[in-house]
PQR file with spaces between the fields and no chain letter, atoms N, CA, C, O and H, PARSE charges and radii, in Angstrom:
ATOM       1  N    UNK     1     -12.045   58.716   12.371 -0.4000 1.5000
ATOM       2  CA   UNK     1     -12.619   57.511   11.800 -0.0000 2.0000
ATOM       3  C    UNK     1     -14.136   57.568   11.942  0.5500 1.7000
ATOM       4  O    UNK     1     -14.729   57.911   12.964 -0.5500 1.4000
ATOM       5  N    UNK     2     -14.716   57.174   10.737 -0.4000 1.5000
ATOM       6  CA   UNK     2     -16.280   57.204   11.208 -0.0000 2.0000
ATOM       7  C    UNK     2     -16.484   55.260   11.716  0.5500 1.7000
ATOM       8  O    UNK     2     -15.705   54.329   11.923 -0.5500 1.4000
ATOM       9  H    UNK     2     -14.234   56.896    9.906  0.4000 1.0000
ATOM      10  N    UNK     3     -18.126   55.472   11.730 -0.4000 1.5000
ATOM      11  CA   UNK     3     -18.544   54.597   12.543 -0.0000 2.0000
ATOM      12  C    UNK     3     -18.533   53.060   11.543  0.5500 1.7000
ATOM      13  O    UNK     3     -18.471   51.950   12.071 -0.5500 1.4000
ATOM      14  H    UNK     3     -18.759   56.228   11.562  0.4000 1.0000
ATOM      15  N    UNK     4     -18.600   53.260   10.153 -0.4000 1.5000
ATOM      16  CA   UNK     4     -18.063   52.234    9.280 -0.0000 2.0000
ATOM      17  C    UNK     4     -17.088   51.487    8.906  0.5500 1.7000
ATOM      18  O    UNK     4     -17.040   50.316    8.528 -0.5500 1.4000
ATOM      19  H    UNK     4     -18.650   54.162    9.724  0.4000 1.0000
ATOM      20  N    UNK     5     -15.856   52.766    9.140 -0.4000 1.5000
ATOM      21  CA   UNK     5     -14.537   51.985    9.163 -0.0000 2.0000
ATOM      22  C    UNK     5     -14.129   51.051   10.414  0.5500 1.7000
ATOM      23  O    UNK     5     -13.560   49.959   10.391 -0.5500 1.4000
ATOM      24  H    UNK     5     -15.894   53.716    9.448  0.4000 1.0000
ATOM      25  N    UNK     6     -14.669   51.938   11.704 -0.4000 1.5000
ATOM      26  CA   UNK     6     -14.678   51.027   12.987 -0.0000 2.0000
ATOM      27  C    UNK     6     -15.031   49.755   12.595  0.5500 1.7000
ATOM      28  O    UNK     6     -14.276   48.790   12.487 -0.5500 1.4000
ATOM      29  H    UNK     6     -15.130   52.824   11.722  0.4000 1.0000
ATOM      30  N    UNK     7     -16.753   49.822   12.294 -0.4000 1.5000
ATOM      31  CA   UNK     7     -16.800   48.176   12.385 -0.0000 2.0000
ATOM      32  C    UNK     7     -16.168   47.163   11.808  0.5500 1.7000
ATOM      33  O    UNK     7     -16.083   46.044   12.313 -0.5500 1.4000
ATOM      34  H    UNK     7     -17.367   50.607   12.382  0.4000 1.0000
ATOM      35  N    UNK     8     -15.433   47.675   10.134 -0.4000 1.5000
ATOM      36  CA   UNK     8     -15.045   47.298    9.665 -0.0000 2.0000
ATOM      37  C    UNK     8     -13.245   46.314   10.087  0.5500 1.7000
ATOM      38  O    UNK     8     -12.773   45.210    9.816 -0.5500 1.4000
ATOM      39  H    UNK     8     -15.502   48.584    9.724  0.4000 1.0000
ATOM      40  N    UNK     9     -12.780   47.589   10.889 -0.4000 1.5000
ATOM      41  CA   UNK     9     -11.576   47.191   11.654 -0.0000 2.0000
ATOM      42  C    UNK     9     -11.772   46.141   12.806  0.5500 1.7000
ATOM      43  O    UNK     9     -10.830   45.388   13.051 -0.5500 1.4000
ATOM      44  H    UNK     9     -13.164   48.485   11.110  0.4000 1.0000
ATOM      45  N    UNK    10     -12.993   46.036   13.564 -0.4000 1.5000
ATOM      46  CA   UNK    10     -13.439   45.229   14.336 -0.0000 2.0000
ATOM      47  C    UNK    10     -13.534   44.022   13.699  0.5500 1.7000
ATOM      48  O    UNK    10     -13.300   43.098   14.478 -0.5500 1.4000
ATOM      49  H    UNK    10     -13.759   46.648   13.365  0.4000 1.0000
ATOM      50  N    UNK    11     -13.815   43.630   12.454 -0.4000 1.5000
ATOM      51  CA   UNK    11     -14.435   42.528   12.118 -0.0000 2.0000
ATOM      52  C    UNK    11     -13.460   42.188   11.262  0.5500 1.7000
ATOM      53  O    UNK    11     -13.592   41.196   10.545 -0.5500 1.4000
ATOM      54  H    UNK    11     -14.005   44.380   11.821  0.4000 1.0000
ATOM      55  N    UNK    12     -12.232   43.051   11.220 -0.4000 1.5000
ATOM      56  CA   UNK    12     -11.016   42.615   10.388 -0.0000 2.0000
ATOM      57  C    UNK    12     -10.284   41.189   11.633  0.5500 1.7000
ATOM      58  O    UNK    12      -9.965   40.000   11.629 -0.5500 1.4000
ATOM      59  H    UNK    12     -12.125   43.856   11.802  0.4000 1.0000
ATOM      60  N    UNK    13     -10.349   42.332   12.498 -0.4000 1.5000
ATOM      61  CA   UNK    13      -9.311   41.983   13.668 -0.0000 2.0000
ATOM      62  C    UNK    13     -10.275   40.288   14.497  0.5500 1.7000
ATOM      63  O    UNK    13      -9.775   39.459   15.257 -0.5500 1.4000
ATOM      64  H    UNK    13     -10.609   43.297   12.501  0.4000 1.0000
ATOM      65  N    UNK    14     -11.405   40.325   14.061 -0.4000 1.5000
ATOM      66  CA   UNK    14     -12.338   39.618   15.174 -0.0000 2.0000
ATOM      67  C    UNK    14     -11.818   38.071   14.066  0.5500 1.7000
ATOM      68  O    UNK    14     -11.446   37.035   14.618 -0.5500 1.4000
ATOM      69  H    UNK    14     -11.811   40.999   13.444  0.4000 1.0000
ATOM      70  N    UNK    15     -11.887   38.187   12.568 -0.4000 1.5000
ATOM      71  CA   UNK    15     -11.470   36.874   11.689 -0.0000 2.0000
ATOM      72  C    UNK    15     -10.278   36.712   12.091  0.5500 1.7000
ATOM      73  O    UNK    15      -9.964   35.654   12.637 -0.5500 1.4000
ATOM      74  H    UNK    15     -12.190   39.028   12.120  0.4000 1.0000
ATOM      75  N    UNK    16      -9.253   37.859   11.882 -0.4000 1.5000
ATOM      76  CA   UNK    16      -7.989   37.077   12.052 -0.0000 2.0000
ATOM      77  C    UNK    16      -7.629   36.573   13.083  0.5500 1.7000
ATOM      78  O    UNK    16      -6.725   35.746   12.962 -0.5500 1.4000
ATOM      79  H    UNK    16      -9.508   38.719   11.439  0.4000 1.0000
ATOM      80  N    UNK    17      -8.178   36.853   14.550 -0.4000 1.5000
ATOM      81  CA   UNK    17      -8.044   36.633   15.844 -0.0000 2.0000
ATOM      82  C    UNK    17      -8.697   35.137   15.726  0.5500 1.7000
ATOM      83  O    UNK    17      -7.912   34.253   16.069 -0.5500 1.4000
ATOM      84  H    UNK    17      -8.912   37.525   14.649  0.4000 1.0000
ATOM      85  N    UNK    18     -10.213   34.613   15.231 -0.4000 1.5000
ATOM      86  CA   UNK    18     -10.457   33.760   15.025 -0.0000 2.0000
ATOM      87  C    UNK    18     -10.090   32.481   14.249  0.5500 1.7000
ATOM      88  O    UNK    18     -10.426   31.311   14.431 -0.5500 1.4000
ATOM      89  H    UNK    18     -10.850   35.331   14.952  0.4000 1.0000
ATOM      90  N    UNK    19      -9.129   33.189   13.131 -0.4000 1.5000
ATOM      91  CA   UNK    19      -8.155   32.168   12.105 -0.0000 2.0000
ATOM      92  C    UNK    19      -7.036   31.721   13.390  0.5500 1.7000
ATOM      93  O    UNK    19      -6.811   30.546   13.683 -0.5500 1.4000
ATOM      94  H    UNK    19      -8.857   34.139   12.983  0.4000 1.0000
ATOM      95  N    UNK    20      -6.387   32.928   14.087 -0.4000 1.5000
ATOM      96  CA   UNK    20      -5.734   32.506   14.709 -0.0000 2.0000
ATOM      97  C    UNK    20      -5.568   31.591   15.954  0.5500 1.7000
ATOM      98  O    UNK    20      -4.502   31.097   16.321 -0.5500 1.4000
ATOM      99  H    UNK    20      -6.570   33.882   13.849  0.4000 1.0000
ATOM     100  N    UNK    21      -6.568   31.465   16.447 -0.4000 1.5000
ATOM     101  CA   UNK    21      -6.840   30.509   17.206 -0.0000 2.0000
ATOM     102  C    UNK    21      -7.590   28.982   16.674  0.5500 1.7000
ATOM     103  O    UNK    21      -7.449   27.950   17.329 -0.5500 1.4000
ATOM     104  H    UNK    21      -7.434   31.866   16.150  0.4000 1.0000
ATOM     105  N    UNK    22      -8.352   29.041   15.456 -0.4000 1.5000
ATOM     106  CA   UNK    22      -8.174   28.133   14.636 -0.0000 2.0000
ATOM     107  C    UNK    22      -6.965   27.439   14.579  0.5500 1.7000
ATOM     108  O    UNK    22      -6.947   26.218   14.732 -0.5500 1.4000
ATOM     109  H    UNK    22      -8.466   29.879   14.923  0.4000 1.0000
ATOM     110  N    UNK    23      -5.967   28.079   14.377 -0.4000 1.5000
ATOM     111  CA   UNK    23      -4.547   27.260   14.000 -0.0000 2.0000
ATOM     112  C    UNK    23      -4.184   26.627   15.147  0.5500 1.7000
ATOM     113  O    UNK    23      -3.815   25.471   15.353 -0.5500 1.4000
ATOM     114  H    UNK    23      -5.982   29.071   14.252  0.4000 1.0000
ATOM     115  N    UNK    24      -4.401   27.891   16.114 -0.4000 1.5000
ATOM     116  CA   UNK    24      -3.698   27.107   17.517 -0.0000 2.0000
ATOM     117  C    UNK    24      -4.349   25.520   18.215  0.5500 1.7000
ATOM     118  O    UNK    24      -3.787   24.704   18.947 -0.5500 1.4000
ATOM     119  H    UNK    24      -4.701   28.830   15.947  0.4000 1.0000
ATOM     120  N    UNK    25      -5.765   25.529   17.620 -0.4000 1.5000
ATOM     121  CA   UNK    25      -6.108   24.454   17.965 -0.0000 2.0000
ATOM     122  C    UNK    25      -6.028   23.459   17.426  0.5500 1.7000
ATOM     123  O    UNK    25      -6.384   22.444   18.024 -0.5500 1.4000
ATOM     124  H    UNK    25      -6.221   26.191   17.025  0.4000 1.0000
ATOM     125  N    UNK    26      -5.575   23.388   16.218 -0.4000 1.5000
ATOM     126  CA   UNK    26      -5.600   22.124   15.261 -0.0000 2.0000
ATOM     127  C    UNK    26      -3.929   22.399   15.545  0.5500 1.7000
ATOM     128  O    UNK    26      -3.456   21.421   14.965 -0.5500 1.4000
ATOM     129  H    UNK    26      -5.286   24.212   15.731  0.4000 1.0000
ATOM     130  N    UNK    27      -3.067   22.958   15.953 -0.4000 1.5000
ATOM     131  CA   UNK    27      -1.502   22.628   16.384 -0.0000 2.0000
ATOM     132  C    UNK    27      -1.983   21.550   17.093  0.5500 1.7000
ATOM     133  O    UNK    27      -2.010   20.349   16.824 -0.5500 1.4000
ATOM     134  H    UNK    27      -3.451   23.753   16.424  0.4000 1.0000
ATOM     135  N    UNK    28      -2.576   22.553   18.599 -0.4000 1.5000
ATOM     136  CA   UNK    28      -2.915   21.668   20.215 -0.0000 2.0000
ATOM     137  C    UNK    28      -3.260   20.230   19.466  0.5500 1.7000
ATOM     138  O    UNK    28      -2.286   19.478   19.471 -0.5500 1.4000
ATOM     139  H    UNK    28      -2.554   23.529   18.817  0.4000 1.0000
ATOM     140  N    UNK    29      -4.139   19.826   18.986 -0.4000 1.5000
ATOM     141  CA   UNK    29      -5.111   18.224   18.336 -0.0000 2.0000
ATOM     142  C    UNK    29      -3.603   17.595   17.987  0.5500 1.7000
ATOM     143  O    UNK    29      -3.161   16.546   18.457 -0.5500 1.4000
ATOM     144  H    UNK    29      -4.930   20.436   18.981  0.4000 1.0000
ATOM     145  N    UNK    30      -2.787   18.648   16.875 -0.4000 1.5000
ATOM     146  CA   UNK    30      -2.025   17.493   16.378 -0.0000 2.0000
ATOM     147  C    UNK    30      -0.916   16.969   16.905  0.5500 1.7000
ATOM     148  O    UNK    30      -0.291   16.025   16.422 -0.5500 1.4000
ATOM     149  H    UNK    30      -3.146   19.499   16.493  0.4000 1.0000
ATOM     150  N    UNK    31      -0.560   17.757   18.228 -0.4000 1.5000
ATOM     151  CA   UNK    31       0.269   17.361   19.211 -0.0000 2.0000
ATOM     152  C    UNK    31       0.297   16.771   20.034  0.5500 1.7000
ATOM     153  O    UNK    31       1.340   16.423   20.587 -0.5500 1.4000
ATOM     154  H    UNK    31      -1.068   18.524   18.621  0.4000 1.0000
ATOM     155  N    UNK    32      -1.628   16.249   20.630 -0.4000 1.5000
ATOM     156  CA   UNK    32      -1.684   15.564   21.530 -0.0000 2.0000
ATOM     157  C    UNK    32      -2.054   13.990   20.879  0.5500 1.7000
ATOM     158  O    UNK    32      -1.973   12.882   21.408 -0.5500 1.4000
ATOM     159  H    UNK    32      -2.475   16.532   20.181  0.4000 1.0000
ATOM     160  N    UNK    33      -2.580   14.487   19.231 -0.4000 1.5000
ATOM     161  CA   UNK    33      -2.386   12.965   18.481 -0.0000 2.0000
ATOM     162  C    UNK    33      -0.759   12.250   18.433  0.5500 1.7000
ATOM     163  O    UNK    33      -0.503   11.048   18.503 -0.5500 1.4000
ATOM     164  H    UNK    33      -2.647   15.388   18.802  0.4000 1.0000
ATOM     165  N    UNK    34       0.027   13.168   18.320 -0.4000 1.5000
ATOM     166  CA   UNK    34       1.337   12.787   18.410 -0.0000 2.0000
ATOM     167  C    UNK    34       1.730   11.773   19.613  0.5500 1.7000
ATOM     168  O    UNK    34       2.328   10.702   19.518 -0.5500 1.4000
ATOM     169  H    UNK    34      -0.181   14.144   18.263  0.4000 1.0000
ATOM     170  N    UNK    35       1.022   12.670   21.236 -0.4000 1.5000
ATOM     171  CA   UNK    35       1.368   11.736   21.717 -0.0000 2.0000
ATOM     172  C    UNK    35       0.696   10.511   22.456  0.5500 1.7000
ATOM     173  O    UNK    35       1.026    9.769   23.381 -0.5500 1.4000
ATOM     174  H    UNK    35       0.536   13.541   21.314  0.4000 1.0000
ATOM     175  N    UNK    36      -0.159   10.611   21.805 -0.4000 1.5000
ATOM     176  CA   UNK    36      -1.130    9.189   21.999 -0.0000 2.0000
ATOM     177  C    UNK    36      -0.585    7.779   21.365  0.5500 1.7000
ATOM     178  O    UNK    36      -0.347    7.370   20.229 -0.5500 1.4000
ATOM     179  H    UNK    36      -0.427   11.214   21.053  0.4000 1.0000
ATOM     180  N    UNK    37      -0.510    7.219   22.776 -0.4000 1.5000
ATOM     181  CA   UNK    37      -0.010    5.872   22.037 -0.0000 2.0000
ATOM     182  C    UNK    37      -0.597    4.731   21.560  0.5500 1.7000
ATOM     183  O    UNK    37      -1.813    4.612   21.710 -0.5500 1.4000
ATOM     184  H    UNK    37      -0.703    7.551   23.699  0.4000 1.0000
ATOM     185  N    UNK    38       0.145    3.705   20.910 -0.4000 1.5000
ATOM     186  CA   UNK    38      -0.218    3.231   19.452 -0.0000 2.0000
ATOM     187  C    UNK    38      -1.844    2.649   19.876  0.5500 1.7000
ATOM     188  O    UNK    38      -2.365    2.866   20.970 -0.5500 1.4000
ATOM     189  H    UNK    38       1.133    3.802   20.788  0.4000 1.0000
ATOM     190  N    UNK    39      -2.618    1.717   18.524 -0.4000 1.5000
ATOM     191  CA   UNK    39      -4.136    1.215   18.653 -0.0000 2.0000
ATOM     192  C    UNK    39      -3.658   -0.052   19.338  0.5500 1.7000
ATOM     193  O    UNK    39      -4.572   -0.744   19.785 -0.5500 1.4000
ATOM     194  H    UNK    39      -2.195    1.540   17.636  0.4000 1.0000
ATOM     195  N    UNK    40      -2.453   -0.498   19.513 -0.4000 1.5000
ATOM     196  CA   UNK    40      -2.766   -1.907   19.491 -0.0000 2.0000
ATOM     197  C    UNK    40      -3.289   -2.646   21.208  0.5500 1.7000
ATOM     198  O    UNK    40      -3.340   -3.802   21.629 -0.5500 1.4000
ATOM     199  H    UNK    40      -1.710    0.064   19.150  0.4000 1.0000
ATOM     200  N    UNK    41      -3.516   -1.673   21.649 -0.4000 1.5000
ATOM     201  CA   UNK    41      -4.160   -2.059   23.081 -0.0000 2.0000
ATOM     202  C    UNK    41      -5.889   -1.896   22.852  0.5500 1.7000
ATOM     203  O    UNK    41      -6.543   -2.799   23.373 -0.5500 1.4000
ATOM     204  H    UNK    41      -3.474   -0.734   21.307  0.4000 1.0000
ATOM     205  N    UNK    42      -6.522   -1.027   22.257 -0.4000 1.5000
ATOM     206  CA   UNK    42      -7.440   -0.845   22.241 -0.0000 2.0000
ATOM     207  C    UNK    42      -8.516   -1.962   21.472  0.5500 1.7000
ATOM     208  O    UNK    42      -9.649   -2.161   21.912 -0.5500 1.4000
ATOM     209  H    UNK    42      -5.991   -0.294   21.834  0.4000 1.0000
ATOM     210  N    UNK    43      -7.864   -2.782   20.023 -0.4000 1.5000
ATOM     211  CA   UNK    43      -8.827   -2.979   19.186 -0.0000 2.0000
ATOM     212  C    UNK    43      -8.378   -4.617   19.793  0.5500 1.7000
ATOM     213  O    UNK    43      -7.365   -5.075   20.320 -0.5500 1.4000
ATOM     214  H    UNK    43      -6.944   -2.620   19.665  0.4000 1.0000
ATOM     215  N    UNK    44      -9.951   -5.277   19.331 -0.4000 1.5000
ATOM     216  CA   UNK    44      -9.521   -6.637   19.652 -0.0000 2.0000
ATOM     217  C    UNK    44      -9.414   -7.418   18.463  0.5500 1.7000
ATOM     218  O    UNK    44      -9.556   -6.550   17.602 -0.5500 1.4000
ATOM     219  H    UNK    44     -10.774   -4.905   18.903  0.4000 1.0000
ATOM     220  N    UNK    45      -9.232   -8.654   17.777 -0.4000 1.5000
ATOM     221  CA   UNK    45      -8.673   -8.790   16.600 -0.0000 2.0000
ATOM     222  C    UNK    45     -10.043   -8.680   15.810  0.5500 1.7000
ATOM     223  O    UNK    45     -10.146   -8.314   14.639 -0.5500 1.4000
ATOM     224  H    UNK    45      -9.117   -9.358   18.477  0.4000 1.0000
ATOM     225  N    UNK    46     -11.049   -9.050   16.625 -0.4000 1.5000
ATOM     226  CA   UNK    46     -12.449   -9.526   15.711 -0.0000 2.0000
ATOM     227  C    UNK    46     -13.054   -7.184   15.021  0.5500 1.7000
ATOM     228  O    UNK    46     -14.027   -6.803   14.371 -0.5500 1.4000
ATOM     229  H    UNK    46     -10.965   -9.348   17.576  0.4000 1.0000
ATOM     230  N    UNK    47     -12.012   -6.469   15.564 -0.4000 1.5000
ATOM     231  CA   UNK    47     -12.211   -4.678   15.115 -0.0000 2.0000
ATOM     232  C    UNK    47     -12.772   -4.508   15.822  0.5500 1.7000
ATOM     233  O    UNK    47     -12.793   -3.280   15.908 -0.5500 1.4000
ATOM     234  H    UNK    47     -11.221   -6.779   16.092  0.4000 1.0000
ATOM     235  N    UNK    48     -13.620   -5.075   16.852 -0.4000 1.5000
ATOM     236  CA   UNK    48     -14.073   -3.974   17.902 -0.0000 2.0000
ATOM     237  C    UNK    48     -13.322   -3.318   18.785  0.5500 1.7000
ATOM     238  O    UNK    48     -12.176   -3.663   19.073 -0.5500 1.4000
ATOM     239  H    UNK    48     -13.603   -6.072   16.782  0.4000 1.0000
ATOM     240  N    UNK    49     -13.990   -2.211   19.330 -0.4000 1.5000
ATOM     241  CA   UNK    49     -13.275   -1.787   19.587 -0.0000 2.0000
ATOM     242  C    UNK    49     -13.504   -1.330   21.835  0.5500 1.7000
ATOM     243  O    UNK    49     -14.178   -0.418   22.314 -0.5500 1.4000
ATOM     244  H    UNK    49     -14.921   -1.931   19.096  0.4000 1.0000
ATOM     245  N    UNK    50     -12.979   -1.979   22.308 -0.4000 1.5000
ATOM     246  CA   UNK    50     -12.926   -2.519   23.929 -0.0000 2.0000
ATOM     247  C    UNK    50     -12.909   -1.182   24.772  0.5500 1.7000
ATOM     248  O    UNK    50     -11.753   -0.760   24.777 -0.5500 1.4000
ATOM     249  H    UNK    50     -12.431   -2.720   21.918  0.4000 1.0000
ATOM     250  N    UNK    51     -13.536   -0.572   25.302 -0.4000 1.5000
ATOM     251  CA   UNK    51     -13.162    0.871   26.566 -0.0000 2.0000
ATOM     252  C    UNK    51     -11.702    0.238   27.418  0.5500 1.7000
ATOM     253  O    UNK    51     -11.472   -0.883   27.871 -0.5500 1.4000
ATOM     254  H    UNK    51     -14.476   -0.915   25.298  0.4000 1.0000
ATOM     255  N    UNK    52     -10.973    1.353   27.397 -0.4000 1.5000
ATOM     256  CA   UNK    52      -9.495    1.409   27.587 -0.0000 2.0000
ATOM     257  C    UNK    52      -9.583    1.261   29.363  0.5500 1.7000
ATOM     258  O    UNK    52      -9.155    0.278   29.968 -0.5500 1.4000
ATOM     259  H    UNK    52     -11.160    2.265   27.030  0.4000 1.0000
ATOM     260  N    UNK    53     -10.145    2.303   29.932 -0.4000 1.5000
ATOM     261  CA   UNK    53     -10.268    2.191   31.117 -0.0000 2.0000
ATOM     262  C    UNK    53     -12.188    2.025   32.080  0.5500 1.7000
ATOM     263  O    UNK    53     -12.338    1.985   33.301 -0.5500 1.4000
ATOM     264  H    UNK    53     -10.493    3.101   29.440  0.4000 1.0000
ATOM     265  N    UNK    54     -13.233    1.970   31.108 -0.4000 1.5000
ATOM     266  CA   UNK    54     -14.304    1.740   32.117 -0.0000 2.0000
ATOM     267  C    UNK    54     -14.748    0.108   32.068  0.5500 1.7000
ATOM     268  O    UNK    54     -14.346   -0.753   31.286 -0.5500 1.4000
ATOM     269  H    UNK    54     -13.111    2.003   30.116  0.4000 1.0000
ATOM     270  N    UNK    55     -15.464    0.018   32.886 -0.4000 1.5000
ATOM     271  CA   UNK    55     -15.905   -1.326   32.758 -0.0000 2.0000
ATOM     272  C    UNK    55     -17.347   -1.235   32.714  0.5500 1.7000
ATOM     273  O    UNK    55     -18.053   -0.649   33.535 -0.5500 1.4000
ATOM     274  H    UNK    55     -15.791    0.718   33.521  0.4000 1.0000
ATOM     275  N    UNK    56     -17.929   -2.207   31.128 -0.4000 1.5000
ATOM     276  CA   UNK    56     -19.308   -1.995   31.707 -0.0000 2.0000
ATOM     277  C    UNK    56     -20.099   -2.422   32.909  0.5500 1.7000
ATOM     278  O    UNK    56     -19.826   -3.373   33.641 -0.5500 1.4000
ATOM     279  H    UNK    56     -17.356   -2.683   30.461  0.4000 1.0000
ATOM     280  N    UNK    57     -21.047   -1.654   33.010 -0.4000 1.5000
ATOM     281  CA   UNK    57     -21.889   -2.042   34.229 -0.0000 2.0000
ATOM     282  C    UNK    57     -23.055   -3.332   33.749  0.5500 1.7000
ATOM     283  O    UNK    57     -23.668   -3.241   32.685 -0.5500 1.4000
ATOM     284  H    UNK    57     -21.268   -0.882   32.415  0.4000 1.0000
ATOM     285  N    UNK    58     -23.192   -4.203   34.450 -0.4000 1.5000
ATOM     286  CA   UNK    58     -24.018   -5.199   33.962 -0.0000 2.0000
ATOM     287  C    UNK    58     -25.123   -5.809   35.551  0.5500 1.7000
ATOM     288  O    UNK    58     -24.955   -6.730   36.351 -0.5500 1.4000
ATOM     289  H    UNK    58     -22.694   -4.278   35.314  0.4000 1.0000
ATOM     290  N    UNK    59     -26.037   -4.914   35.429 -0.4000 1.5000
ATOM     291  CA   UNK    59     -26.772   -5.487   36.577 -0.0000 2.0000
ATOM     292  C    UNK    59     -27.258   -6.899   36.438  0.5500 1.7000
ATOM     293  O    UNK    59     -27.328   -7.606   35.432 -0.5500 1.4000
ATOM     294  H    UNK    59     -26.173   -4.165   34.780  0.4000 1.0000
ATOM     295  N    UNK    60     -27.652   -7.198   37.982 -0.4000 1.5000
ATOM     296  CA   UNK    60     -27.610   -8.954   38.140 -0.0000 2.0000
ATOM     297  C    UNK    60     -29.105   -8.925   38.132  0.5500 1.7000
ATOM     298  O    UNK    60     -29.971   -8.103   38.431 -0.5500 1.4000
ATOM     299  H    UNK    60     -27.595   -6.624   38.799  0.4000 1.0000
ATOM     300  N    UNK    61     -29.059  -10.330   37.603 -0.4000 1.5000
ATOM     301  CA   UNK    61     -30.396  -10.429   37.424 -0.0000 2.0000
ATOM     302  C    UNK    61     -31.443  -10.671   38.971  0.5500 1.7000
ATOM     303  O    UNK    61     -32.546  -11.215   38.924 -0.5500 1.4000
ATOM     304  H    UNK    61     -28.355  -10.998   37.360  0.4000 1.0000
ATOM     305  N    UNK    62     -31.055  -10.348   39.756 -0.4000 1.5000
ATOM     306  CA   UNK    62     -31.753   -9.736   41.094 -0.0000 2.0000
ATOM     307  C    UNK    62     -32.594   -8.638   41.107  0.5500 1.7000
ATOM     308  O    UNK    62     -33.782   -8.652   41.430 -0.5500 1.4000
ATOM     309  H    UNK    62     -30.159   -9.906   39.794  0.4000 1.0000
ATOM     310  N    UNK    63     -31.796   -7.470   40.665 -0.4000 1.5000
ATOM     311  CA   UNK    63     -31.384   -6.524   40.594 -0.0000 2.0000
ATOM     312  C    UNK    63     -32.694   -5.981   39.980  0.5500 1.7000
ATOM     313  O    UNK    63     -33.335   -5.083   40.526 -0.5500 1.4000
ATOM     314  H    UNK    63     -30.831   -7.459   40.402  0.4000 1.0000
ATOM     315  N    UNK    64     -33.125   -6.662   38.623 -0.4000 1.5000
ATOM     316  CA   UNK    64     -33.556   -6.455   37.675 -0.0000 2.0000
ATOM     317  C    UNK    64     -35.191   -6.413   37.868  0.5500 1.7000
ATOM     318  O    UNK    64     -35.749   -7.511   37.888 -0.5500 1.4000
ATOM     319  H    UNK    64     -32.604   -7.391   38.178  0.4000 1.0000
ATOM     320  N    UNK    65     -36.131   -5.046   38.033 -0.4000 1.5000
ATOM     321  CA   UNK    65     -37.666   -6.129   38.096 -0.0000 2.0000
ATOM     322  C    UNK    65     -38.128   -5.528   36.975  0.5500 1.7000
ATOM     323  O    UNK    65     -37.946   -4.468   36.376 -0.5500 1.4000
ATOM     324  H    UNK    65     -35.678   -4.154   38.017  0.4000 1.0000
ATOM     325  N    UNK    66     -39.054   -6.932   36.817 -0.4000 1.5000
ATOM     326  CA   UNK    66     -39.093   -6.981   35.185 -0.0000 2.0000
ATOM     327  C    UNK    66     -40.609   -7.215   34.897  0.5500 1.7000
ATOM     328  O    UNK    66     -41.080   -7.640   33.842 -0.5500 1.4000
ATOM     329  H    UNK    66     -39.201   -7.793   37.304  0.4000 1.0000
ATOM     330  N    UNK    67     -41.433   -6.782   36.273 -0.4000 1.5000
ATOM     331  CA   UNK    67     -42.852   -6.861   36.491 -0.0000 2.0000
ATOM     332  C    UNK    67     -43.618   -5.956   35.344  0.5500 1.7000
ATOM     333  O    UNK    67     -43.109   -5.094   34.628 -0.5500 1.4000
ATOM     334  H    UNK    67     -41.049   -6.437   37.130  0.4000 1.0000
ATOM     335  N    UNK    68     -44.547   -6.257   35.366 -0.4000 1.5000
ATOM     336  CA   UNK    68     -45.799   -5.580   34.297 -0.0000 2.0000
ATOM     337  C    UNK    68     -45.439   -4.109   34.439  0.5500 1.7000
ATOM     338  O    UNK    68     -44.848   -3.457   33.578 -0.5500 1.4000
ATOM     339  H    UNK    68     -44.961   -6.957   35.947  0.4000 1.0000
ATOM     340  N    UNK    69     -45.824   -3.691   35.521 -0.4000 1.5000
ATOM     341  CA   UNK    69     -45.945   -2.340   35.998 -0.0000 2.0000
ATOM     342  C    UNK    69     -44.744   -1.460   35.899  0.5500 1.7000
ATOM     343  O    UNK    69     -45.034   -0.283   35.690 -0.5500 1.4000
ATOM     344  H    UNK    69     -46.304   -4.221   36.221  0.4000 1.0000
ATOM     345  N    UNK    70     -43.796   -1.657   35.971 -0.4000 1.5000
ATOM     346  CA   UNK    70     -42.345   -1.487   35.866 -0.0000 2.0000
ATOM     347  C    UNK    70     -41.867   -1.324   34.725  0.5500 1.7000
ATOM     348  O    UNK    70     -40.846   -0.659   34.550 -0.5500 1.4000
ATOM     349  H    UNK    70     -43.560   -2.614   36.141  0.4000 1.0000
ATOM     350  N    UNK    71     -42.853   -2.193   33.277 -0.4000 1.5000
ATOM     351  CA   UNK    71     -42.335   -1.715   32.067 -0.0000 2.0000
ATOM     352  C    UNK    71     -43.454   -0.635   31.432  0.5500 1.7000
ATOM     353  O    UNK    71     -43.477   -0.462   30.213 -0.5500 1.4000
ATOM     354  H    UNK    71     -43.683   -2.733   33.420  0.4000 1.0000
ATOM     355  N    UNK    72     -44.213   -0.048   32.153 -0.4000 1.5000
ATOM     356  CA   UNK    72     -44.785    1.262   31.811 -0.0000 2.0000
ATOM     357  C    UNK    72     -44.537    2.494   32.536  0.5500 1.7000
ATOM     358  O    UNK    72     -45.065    3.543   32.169 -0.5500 1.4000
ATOM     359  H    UNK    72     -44.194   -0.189   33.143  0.4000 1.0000
């Protein structure tokens, strides 16, 4: 084999290896969409849409300095 057909076989094998794991990942996505359960916990009626498990953080207004110097 010369040094053309090599690369050529390399870059056969490097797409299909890459198609093939393409597939495998859009399987993996559509299996773990499968088992995700339904929206109706997430959205609130007004469509927004609520964090499932964090809570925002909301510092107190203590907390907060809001001096001259502090906003440069």
């Amino acid at each position: 084999m010369d040094f053309i057909s090599i690369l050529a076989t390399i870059i056969l094998f490097t797409t299909v290896a890459t198609l093939a794991v393409a597939l495998a990942a859009y399987a993996a996505f559509k299996l773990r969409e499968r088992r995700k359960p339904g929206k109706s916990g997430a959205a609130v009626a007004g469509g927004a849409i609520e964090p499932m498990f964090l809570e925002r953080y909301m510092p107190d207004v203590d907390e907060v300095d809001v001096s001259p110097e502090a906003a440069q």
